[in-house]
C-alpha positions in Angstrom: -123.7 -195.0 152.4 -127.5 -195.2 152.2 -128.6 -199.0 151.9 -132.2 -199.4 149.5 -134.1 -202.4 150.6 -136.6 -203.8 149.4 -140.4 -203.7 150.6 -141.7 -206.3 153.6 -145.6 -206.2 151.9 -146.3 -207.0 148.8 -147.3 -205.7 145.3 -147.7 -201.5 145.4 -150.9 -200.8 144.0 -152.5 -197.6 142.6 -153.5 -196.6 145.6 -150.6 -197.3 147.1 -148.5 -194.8 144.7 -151.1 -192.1 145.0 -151.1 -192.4 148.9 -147.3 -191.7 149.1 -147.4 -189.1 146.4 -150.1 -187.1 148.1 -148.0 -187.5 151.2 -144.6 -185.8 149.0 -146.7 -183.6 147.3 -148.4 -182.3 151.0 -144.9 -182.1 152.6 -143.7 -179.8 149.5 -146.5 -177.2 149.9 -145.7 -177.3 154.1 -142.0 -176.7 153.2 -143.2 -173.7 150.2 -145.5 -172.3 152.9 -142.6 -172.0 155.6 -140.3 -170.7 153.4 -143.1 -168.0 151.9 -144.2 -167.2 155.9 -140.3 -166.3 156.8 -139.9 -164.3 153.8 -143.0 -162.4 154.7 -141.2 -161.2 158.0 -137.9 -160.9 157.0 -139.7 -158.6 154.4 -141.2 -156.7 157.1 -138.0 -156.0 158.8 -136.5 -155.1 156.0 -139.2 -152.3 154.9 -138.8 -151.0 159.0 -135.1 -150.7 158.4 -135.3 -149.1 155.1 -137.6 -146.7 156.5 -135.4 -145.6 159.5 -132.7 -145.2 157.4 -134.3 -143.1 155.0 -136.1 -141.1 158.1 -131.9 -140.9 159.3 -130.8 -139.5 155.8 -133.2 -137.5 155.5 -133.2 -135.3 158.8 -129.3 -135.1 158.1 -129.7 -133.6 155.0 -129.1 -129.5 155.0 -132.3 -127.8 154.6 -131.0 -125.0 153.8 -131.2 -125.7 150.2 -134.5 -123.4 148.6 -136.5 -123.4 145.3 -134.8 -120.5 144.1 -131.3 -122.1 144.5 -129.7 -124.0 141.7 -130.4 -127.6 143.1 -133.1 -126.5 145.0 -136.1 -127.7 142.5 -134.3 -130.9 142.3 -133.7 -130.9 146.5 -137.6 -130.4 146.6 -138.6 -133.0 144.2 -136.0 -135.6 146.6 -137.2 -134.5 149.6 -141.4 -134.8 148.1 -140.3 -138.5 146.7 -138.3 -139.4 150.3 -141.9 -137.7 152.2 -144.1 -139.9 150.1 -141.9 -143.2 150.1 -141.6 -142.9 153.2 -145.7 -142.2 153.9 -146.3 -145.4 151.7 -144.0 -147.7 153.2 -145.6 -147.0 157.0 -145.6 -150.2 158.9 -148.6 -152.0 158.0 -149.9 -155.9 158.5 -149.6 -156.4 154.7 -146.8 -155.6 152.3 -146.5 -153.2 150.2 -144.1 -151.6 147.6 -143.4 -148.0 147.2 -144.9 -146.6 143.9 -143.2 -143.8 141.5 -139.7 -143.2 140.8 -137.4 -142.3 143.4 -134.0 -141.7 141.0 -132.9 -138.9 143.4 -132.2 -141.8 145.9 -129.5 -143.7 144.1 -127.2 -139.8 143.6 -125.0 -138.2 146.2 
């Protein structure tokens, strides 16, 4: 069980309160910037394994398949989204999404 006692000084002035408010407000921002730091990395790692596993599917995938073909259009459209995700999302110091639909991704 915690135990509050009271405080050995005196009266707690305005200065006082601000002092030790600074003090919790300084050791929130530390704790958000931590937090925000390992996010950015875990980020990172995630974007490297997406990428290797796209690179994976991608050189499994038959590519036999041709324009004329029935899926074929819709093969080359994948396979030009997969090329350019996968040119956007090149390892870089900052961040950054992939831009433009990708719905070919999400079928089998």
């Amino acid at each position: 069980m915690i135990d509050v006692h009271p405080t050995h000084h005196g009266s707690f002035t305005r200065r006082d309160f601000f002092v030790h408010l600074f003090i919790v407000v300084l050791g929130i921002l530390i704790a958000i910037g931590l937090e925000q730091s390992v996010e950015y990395f875990h980020h990172g790692h995630q974007v490297a394994d997406s990428v290797a596993s796209l690179k994976l599917s991608a050189a499994q995938t038959s590519p036999i398949s041709t324009p004329a073909s029935p899926n074929g259009a819709a093969s080359l459209r994948c396979s030009m989204a997969i090329s350019a995700l996968l040119r956007s999302c090149a390892p870089t110091p900052e961040p950054r999404r992939a831009s433009g639909p990708i719905a070919c991704l999400g079928t089998s």
